[in-house]
Every structure is written in structure tokens, then in C-alpha cells.
TIDRENRO-191364 format. One record per residue (C-alpha): x, y, z; residue in one letter. Coordinates in steps of 0.02 Angstrom, whole numbers, padded with zeros to 5 digits, always signed. Layout:
N
XYZa/...
This chain:
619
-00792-00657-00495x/-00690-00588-00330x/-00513-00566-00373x/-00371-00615-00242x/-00193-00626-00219x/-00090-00702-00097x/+00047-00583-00025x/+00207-00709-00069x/+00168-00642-00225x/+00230-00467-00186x/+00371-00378-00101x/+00398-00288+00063x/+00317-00293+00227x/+00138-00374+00262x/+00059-00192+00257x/+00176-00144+00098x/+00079-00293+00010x/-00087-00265+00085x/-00080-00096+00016x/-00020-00109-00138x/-00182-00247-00173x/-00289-00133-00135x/-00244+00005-00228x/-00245-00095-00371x/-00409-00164-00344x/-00415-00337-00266x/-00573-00391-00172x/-00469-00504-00055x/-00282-00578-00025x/-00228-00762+00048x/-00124-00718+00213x/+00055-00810+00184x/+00116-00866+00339x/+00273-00801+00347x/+00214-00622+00316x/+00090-00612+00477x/+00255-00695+00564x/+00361-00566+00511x/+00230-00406+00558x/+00229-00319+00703x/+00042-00325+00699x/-00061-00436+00795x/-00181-00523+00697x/-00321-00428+00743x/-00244-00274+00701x/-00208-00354+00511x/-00394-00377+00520x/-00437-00199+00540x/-00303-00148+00425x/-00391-00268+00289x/-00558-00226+00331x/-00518-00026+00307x/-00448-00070+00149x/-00592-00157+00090x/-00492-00316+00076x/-00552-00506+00123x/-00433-00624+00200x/-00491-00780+00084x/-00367-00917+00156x/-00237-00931+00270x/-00085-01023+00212x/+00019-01147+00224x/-00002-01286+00343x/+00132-01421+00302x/+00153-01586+00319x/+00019-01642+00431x/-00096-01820+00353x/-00022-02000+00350x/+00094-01996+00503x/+00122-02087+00674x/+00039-02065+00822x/+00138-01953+00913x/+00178-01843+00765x/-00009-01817+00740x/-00034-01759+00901x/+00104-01633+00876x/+00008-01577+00747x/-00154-01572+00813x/-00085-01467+00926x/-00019-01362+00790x/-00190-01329+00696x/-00271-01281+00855x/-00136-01158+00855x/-00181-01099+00696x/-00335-01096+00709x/-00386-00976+00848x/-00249-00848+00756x/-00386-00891+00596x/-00532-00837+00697x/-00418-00683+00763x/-00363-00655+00570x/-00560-00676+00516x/-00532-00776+00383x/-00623-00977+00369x/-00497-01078+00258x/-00343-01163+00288x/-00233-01212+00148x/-00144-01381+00184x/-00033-01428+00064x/-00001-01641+00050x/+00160-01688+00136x/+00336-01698+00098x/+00378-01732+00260x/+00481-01924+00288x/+00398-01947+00420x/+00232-01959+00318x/+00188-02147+00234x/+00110-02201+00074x/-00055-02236+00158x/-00216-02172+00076x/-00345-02243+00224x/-00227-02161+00359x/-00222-01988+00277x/-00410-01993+00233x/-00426-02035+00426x/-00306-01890+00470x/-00377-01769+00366x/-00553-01813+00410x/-00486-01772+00594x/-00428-01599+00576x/-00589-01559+00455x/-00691-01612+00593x/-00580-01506+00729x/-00601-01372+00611x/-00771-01383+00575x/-00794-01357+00766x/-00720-01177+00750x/-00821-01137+00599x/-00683-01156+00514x/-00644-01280+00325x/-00489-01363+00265x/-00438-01348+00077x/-00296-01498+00042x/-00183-01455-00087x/-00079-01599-00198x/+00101-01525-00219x/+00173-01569-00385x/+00319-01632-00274x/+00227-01715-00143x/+00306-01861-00062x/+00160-01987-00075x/-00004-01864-00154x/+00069-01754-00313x/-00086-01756-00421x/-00249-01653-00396x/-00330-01842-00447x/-00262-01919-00306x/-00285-01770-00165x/-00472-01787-00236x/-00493-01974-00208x/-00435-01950-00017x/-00552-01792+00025x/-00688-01911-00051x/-00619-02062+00061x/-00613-01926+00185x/-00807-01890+00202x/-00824-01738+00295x/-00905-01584+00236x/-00776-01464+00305x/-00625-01530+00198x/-00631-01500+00031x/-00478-01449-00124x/-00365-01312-00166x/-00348-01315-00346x/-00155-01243-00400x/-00147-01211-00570x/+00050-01224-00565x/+00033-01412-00491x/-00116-01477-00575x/-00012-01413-00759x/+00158-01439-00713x/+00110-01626-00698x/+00043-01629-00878x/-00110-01730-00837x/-00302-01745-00877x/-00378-01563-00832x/-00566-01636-00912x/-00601-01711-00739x/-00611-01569-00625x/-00765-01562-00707x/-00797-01729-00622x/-00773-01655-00448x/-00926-01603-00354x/-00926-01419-00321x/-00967-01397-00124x/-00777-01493-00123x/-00699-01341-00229x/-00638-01250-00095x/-00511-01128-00167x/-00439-01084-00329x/-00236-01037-00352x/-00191-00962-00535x/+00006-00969-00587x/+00072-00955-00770x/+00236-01031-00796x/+00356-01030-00959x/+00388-01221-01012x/+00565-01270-00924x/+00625-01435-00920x/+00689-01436-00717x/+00660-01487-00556x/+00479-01440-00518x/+00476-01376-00369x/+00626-01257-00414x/+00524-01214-00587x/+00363-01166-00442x/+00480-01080-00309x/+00595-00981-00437x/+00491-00964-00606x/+00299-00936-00580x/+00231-00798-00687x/+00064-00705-00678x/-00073-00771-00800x/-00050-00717-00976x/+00156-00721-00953x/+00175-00904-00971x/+00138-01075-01096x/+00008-01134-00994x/-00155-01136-01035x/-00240-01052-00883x/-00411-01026-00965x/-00429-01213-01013x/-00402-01232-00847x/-00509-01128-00754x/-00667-01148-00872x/-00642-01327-00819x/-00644-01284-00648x/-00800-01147-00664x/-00894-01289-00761x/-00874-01407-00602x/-00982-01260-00496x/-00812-01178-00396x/-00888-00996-00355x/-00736-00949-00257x/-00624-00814-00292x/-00480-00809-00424x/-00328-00800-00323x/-00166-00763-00365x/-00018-00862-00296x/+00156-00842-00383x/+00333-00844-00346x/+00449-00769-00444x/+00612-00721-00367x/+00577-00554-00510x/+00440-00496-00443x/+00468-00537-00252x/+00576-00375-00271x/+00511-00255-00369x/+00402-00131-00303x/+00241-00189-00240x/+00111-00072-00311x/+00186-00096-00472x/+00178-00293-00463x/+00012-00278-00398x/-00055-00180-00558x/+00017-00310-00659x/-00056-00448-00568x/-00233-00367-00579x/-00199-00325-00790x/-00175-00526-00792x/-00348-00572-00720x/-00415-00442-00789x/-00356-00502-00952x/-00386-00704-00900x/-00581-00642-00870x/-00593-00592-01033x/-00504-00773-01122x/-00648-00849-01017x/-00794-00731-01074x/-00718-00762-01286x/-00707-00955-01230x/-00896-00965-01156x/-00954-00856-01320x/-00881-00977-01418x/-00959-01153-01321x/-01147-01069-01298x/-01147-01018-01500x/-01143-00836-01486x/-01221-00790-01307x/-01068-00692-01228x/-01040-00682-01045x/-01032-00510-00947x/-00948-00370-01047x/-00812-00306-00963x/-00672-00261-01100x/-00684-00177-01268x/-00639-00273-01388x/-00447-00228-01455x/-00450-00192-01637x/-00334-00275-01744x/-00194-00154-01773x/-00177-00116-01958x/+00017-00091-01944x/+00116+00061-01877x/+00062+00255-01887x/+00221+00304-01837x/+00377+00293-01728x/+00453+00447-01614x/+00617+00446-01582x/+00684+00594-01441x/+00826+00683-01519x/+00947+00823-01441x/+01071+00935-01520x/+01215+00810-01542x/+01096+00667-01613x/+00967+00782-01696x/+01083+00818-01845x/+01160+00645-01868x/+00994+00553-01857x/+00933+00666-01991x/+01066+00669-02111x/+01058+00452-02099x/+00878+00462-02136x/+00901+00551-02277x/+01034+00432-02341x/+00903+00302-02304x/+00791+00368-02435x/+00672+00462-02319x/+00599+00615-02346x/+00552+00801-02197x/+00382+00828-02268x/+00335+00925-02104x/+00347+01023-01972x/+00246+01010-01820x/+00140+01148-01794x/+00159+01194-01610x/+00312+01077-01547x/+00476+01041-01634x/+00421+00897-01704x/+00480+00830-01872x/+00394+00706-01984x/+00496+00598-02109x/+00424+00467-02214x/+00475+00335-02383x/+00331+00253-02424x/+00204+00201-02263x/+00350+00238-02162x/+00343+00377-02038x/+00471+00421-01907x/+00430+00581-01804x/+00598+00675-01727x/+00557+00761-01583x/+00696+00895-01492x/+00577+00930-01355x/+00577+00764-01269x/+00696+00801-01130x/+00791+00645-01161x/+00934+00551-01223x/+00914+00491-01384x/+00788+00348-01369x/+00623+00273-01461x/+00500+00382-01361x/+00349+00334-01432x/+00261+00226-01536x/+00089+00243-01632x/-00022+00109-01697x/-00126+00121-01831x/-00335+00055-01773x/-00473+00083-01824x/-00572+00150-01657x/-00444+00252-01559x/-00570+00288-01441x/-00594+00087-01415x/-00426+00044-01402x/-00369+00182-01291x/-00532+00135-01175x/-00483-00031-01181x/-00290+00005-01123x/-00351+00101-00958x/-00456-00026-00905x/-00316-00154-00921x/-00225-00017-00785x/-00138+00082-00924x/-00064+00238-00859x/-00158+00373-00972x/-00024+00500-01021x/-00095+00693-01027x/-00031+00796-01173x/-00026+00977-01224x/-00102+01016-01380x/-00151+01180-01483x/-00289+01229-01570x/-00362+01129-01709x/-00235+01013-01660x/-00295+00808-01676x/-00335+00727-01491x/-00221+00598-01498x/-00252+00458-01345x/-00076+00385-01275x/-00044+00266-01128x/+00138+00233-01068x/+00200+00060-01088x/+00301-00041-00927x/+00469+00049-00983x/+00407+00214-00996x/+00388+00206-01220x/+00211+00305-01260x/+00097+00211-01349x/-00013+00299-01457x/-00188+00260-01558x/-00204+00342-01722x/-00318+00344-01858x/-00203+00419-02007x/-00328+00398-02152x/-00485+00489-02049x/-00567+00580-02149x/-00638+00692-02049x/-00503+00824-02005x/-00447+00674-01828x/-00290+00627-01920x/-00134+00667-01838x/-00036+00721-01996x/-00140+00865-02009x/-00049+00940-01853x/+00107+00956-01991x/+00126+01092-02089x/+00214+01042-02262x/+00388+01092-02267x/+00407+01071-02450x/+00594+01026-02437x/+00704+00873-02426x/+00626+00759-02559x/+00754+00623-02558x/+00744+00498-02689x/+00704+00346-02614x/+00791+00168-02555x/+00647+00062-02561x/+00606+00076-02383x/+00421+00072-02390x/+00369+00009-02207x/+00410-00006-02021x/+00449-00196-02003x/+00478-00205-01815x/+00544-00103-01676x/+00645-00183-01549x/+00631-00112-01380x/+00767-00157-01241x/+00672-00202-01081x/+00734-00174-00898x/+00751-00377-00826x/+00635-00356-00701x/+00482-00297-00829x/+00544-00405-00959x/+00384-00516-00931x/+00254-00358-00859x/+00280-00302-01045x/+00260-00465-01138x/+00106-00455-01029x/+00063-00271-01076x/+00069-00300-01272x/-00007-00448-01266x/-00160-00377-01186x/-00172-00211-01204x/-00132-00227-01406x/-00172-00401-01434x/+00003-00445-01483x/+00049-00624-01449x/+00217-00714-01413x/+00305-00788-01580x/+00492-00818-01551x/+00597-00852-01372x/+00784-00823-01397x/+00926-00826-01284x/+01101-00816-01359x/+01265-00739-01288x/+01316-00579-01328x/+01492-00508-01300x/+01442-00442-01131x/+01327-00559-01063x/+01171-00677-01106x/+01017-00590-01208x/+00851-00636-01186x/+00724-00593-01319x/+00550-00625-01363x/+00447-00563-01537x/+00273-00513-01497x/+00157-00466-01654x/-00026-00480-01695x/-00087-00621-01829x/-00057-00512-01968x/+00132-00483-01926x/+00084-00297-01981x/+00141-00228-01798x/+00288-00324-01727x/+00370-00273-01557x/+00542-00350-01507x/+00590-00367-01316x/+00773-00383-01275x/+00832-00425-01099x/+00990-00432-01021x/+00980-00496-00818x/+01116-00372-00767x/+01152-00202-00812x/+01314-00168-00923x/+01450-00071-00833x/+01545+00086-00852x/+01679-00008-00936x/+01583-00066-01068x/+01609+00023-01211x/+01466-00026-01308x/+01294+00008-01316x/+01179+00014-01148x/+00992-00043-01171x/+01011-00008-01383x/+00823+00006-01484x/+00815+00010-01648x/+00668+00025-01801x/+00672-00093-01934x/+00630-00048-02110x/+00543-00162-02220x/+00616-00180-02414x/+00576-00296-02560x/+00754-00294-02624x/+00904-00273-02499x/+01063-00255-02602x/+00986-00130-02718x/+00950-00049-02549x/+01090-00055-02465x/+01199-00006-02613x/+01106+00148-02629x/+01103+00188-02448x/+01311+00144-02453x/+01319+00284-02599x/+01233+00428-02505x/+01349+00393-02400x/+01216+00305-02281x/+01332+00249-02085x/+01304+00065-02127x/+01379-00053-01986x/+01540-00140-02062x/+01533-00324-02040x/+01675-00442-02016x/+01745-00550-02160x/+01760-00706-02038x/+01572-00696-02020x/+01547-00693-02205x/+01676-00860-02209x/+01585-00953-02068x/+01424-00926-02185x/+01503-01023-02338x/+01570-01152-02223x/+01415-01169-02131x/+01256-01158-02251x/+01359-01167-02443x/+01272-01025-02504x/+01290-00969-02705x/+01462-00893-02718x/+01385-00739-02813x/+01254-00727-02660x/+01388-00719-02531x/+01494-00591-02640x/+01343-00480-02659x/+01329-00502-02466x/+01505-00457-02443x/+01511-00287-02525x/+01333-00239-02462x/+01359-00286-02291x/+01205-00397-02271x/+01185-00499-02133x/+01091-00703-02181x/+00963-00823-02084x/+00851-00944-02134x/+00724-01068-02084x/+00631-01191-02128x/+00506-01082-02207x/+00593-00938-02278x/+00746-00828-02286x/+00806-00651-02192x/+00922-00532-02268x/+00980-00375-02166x/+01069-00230-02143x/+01116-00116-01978x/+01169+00077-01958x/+01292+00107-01855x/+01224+00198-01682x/+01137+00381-01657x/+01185+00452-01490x/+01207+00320-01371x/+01080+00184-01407x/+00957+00201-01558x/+01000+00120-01750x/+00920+00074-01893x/+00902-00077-01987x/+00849-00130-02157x/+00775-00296-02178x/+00708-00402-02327x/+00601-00569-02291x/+00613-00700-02429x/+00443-00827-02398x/+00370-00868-02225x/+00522-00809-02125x/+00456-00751-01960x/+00589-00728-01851x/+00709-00564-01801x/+00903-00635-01863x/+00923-00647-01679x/+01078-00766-01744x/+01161-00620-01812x/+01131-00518-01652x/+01303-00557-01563x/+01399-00496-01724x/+01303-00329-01738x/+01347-00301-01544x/+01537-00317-01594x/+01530-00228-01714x/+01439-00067-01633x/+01578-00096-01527x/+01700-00075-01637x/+01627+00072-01740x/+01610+00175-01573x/+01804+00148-01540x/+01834+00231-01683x/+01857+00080-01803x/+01869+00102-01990x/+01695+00117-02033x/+01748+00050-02212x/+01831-00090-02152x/+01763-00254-02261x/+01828-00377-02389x/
């Protein structure tokens, strides 16, 4: 199917958005009306300007507040549409979007707005022209796509037919089997928007929170088979406002736009597999593998942090095994845990990279360009494996490995074995998560990402407050919890004056028993983060826990949550160069979550620690 967007999705000036749709591959774009106000171009010239780009102008929108009104207020807006509709012909575009009114003038009068409508379909129909009439969830008399469809049918005239909005047909919560109902010469036009579940004031949730398909709770491919079903052979447009996105840059918004229908097209090709018992729509995707759990993590090291991140992993049990053969790489490793040092990143300290371990490289690395993945080039010598990388929305690498090939592919033969630094270990046998802070404005372009590119859904929403501001964080992990990515969030940036930790990361290590781990870790004399004694109290007071539990707790510095399935024990490091840690972690039954409870005391306390508090301080 064509893809469109309208350009109140995306920043800048009418040509800014026009450009940045096309270079990220839409067929066609919905002319908002404020846009073609603003340019200095006449429409004809945004014609040409389209046309050169290869784009369509599929609709023209809005017009406001027209059916169900008095006489003389009709003829104002008669007047209005004829207006609009020689700048349509001049635009070269045949649809109108007119949304139902809000306006008090307007009356709760179904025969009078069929009448009204069926007017200004049949003035339009007279320029060639077709009127699509949209139900706003917050419509003054018509807020359902059931009722805007009984008055186009009351209407009776070929040239008005409906604009389907995703946001205001699912917002409302109603009966989305119908629009199967609806006859499909009167599915005019097609509007996709995502949207997290808020409970607020709907049309502040549609001006302030719509997010691109794939971002949100609803469930857009329900939808739209429902509306494909019915015979709609339109385009897939785009139309979301997000105050987020309505400033970032527009080519960059525009990419993630087209990842989301991209990604939406294949939901719909998996959900018609699944209803015609096995015959598949058009291929268009490789299928992602299901990642088998982490190959490794990078972190970028200089001088300063080089030596201190070392000399912690090696309190943590971990062991050099190599040495890469033609960059200074390092590999380290305790059980299926690898964590790859490298001095040659250029960069602060930081989780530069991470791999995941698939089955078909190839596949998934195919699969991550055509989802608009920027393909990242590396250097590599001879005999050296051909390892595929794309860069996530916040710049981390993410790499497809293979490390049990076979046949001479696997990355770890580009180490040479060092043969020194055999630590005895902790019982850190596997990467558990890595948490990843996110710039605010590509907070949900990477939920996105993951999710599509790696097949990594959403499992846990958190907000709490931290010492210098609310969080926001979101788990993202594939079925098998074997690869789980943590997104943290904060809406501003921390200032100069904060003495903490800016946009911190950190790798979590997996363990099967924490207090023999952390007391071993404490011995080799392992930074572990102190941890106040009032948290420790508000524990007892709070959940009652055994008295030798909490004491155990106490002198190993573990951090507690549970659920209602399981239990979370944890430990933190205190903080390599300016932002990266470690944690250890130890999940008791079906505990899913990230101790994102515990998050606000680990903040103080990195505080603390980096102002030079006692680092043994404790009961």
C-alpha cells in the first residue's frame, strides 16, 4: 500500500517537512493547513515542489466546523469551501478532510447535517473534487466513527464519504468489528496514530500525546485489518501530534515514522498469515530471529576509566582472556558473560556497543536496514570475522553475532588468548540487562527501534522521582527474557550543579546466589555502592521481612523488591568515569521487573560516593 504522512506531524517549514518525507520514502503527504498558510509558496509552486519530489498531495486538511448550522452561518461557509477548493485544484490534490464540529453554533441535528454535508459533497463534486467527514473524539454533537457513518449514509451522495482516525475511533473504546460493515467506495481516507493509555482529557491526550504506530497501547493492526477487510485501498497516512516530535529534526522524525509503517505492514502480513491458514501476504521483511541472549557488551574506556573499570571487573569475578588482534580491544568474561573494553573509542566512558547473540546475522542485520537502520562501516584486518552493526537512536552500536559458528565467523576468534588474569569467580554467569539512558526526545523512536528492529517488546512503564527530577523508564525484552534492554528518561537535562551522574548506563549481571556474591566481591575489595541504614529500616517497617534476611542484607548491601510473582535481590558498583556501573542481580521466581523502586536510593547514593563519602559507610 502507498504510505503518507501529514506534515503536522513534523517540524519546520512546509518545504523542511516535504523534504524530509521524501527522503525517507513516502509516496504522498496530507497538506496541513496551517503549513501552506505559513509558506511563502503559492500553491502551485508546492505542487511542483511535490511533484519533483515524487510526492502525492493525498488530502488537504482541516476544514472545521461547517454541517448542522443556521442559515447564514452556512452560507459563510459555503463561501469558505469554495475558497478552499479552487486552492485544492491549485494544490492538485481531490480530498478534503472535514472534521465534525465543535463549533456552538452547530445543533444536535442529524437530518440538517446530512443535508449540509450532502450540499458541500455536491459543490465539491462539481470541481472534481470528494469530501472525507471525520468524527472527532471531542465532537460537540458527532464523536464516534458509528455516528459520522450513519449521516454520510443519510447523506447520499457519492462524493462524501469517511476519514477513518485511528486516534478517535480507539480513544473512544468502542466496536472496531463494524468498519467491516461500511461499504468501501465510502472509505475515503485512512489516519494512523498510536497513543500510550492516559486517563485525560481527550483532545489534550490527541493534541499533546499521539505517537507513531508501534510506540503506543493501541492496537493499530486490529484496526486497520478491519478497515482493509471493508475494501479501503487508500493510502496509510500518518497523522500525529506530539509536542516531542513537532521539534525534533524533521528527517529524523520522518525515518521513524516510515520504520513504524514499515513495521505496522508487517503485523498485518503475520495477522493475514494467521486468518488464511498459512498463505502469507507480500514478503517484505525478514523475519527477526529470536535473540538467544547477549554476545557481548562494549564499554569505551580512556586512560582514567580504563584502569578502574578493570581492576572492578576483576573484583567481580571476571576474567582478560584476550586481546584483540588489531584494535585495543579487551575481552573479559565469568561464565556466558562477556564485556569487551575498548581504549580506541574516542569517547567518554559509556556502553558503546552492544551484540546480540542470533542465529542468521546476515537476516537480522538485513532485516535492521530495511527498517531504516543506519548501517555502521567498520575497519577490520585480515582473517578478521565480518561482524554486521547498525547504530541504535542514541548513537549505541548494535551488533549481530554468531559466537558458537563453527566455521571460523565467530567473533572471538579475532582475540588472541592472553593467558593471564584468571580470577576466581563470583558467580556472575550472565548479562541480565543493560540499561541505556535515552535523550527525552528519542525516548519513544527507541522503544520503537528495539521493538522492531530486535523484536523486543514493552514489559514494564515506570515513573518515579529521583533526587533531581522525574525518571521515566520502560523494560523492553523478547519472550524469552534472555535479551533485556532498559530505557531511562529524564524530560530535562541535569545541570552543571548537579553533582551526580548525567545520562548513567549500567550492565547487569545475572547470579543464582547474591550474598555469597556480594560478600566475595566486598572481599576483593570489589567498589560496591554503600546503602543507607534508613533504607534498610523503612524495609522492616514496610514489608516485615525475616530479621536474619534483612541482617544479611545489611552487611552485603543488597537492595529488595518483590511482586506478586517473585522476588529481586541486588547490588550496585559505585560509578566508572562519569556515568557507567555495574550491578549484580539475583531473581527469586517470576520476578520480571528492574527494582526501579530502589532506583531513587542508588541515585543518592552515587551522589554521595562521588563527594567523597565514606565508601564504607553502613550499619
Amino acid at each position: 500500500m502507498r504510505r503518507s504522512i501529514a506534515t503536522v506531524c513534523l517540524s519546520g517549514t512546509l518545504e523542511d517537512k516535504l523534504e524530509a518525507a521524501a527522503a525517507a520514502g513516502f509516496d504522498g503527504v496530507e497538506i496541513f493547513e496551517n503549513d501552506l498558510i505559513a509558506s511563502p509558496r503559492t500553491p502551485e509552486q508546492v505542487r511542483r515542489h511535490c511533484e519533483e519530489l515524487g510526492l502525492s498531495v493525498d488530502l488537504y486538511q482541516p476544514f472545521r466546523d461547517f454541517e448542522a448550522v443556521g442559515p447564514e452561518v452556512l452560507r459563510h461557509n459555503l463561501r469558505r469551501a469554495e475558497h478552499k477548493f479552487d486552492l485544492m485544484r491549485r494544490l492538485g490534490t481531490d480530498t478534503v478532510l472535514v472534521c465534525s464540529s465543535v463549533s456552538p453554533d452547530a445543533v444536535d441535528d442529524d437530518d440538517l447535517a446530512a443535508e449540509q454535508l450532502h450540499l458541500l459533497a455536491r459543490r465539491a463534486h462539481e470541481h472534481g473534487l470528494r469530501v472525507a467527514y471525520e468524527a472527532l473524539a471531542w465532537g460537540r454533537h458527532v464523536s464516534t466513527w458509528e455516528h459520522s457513518a450513519r449521516i454520510v449514509e443519510r447523506a447520499g451522495h457519492a462524493a462524501l464519504g469517511l476519514c477513518l482516525d485511528s486516534f478517535h475511533v480507539l480513544s473512544r473504546g468502542g466496536d472496531i468489528a463494524g468498519i467491516r460493515d461500511v461499504p468501501a467506495e465510502k472509505l475515503f481516507f485512512l489516519q494512523l496514530a498510536d497513543a500510550p493509555r492516559l486517563d485525560m482529557n481527550v483532545l489534550q491526550w490527541s493534541r499533546h500525546h499521539r505517537l507513531f504506530p508501534g510506540q503506543g497501547a493501541f492496537d493499530l493492526p486490529a484496526f486497520v485489518e478491519h478497515v482493509l477487510r471493508a475494501g479501503y485501498n487508500g493510502p496509510l497516512s500518518l497523522e500525529v501530534f506530539n509536542d516531542v516530535f513537532r521539534q525534533s529534526a524533521p528527517g529524523r522524525a520522518a525515518v521513524d515514522a516510515m520504520r513504524s509503517l514499515i513495521a505496522l505492514e508487517e503485523q498485518l502480513g503475520q495477522r493475514r498469515t494467521a486468518v488464511t491458514g498459512g498463505r502469507p501476504g507480500p514478503a517484505r521483511l525478514p523475519s527477526a530471529p529470536e535473540p538467544a541472549g547477549y554476545s557481548f557488551v562494549e564499554l569505551a574506556v580512556d586512560d582514567d576509566s580504563a584502569p578502574q573499570v578493570s581492576r572492578a571487573l576483576a573484583a567481580m569475578g571476571f576474567a582478560h582472556l584476550g586481546q584483540h588482534r588489531s584494535k585495543p580491544v579487551q575481552l573479559w568474561q565469568q561464565g556466558t558473560a562477556r564485556v569487551l573494553l575498548n581504549g580506541g573509542a574516542g569517547e567518554r566512558t559509556a556502553v558503546s556497543a552492544l551484540a546480540v547473540e542470533t542465529a542468521d546475522p546476515v537476516r537480522s542485520a538485513r532485516r535492521a536496514e530495511m527498517l531504516l537502520a543506519p548501517a555502521l562501516s567498520r575497519t577490520r584486518g585480515p582473517s578478521e570475522a565480518d561482524l554486521t552493526a547498525v547504530a541504535a537512536p542514541d548513537g549505541t552500536s548494535v551488533f549481530f553475532c554468531r559466537t558458537g559458528a563453527g566455521d571460523g565467523t565467530s567473533w572471538l576468534s579475532d582475540f588472541i588468548l592472553t593467558g593471564t588474569g584468571h580470577s576466581a569467580p563470583t558467580g556472575l554467569d550472565r548479562i541480565d540487562h543493560v540499561a541505556l539512558a535515552q535523550p527525552f526526545d528519542s525516548f519513544d523512536e527507541a522503544t520503537l527501534f528495539y521493538r522492531s528492529v530486535l523484536g523486543l517488546d514493552p514489559q514494564d512503564d515506570t515513573e518515579y522521582a529521583a533526587p533531581y527530577g522525574l525518571v521515566r523508564s520502560r523494560a523492553v525484552s523478547d519472550p524469552g527474557r534472555r535479551v533485556r534492554i532498559v530505557l531511562d528518561g529524564t524530560v530535562l537535562r541535569r545541570g552543571a550543579w548537579v553533582p551526580g551522574v548525567p545520562d548513567p548506563q549500567h550492565i547487569a549481571f545475572a547470579t543464582d546466589d547474591i550474598f555469597t556474591c556480594a560478600r566475595t566481591m566486598r572481599e576483593r575489595g570489589a567498589p560496591l555502592l554503600a546503602v543507607s541504614d534508613n533504607y534498610y529500616q523503612d524495609l522492616d517497617a514496610r514489608l516485615g521481612l525475616d530479621p536474619e534476611l534483612l541482617a544479611a542484607m545489611r552487611a552485603c548491601r543488597v537492595l529488595y523488591d518483590r511482586d506478586g510473582r517473585g522476588e529481586f535481590f541486588h547490588v550496585y558498583t559505585e560509578v566508572f568515569g562519569s556515568r557507567v556501573f555495574f550491578e549484580a542481580v539475583q531473581r527469586v521466581g517470576g520476578y520480571t521487573g528492574h527494582g526501579a523502586v530502589n532506583a531513587p536510593v542508588r541515585m543518592a547514593a552515587h551522589r554521595a560516593a562521588r563527594q567523597g563519602g565514606d565508601r564504607s559507610a553502613g550499619p
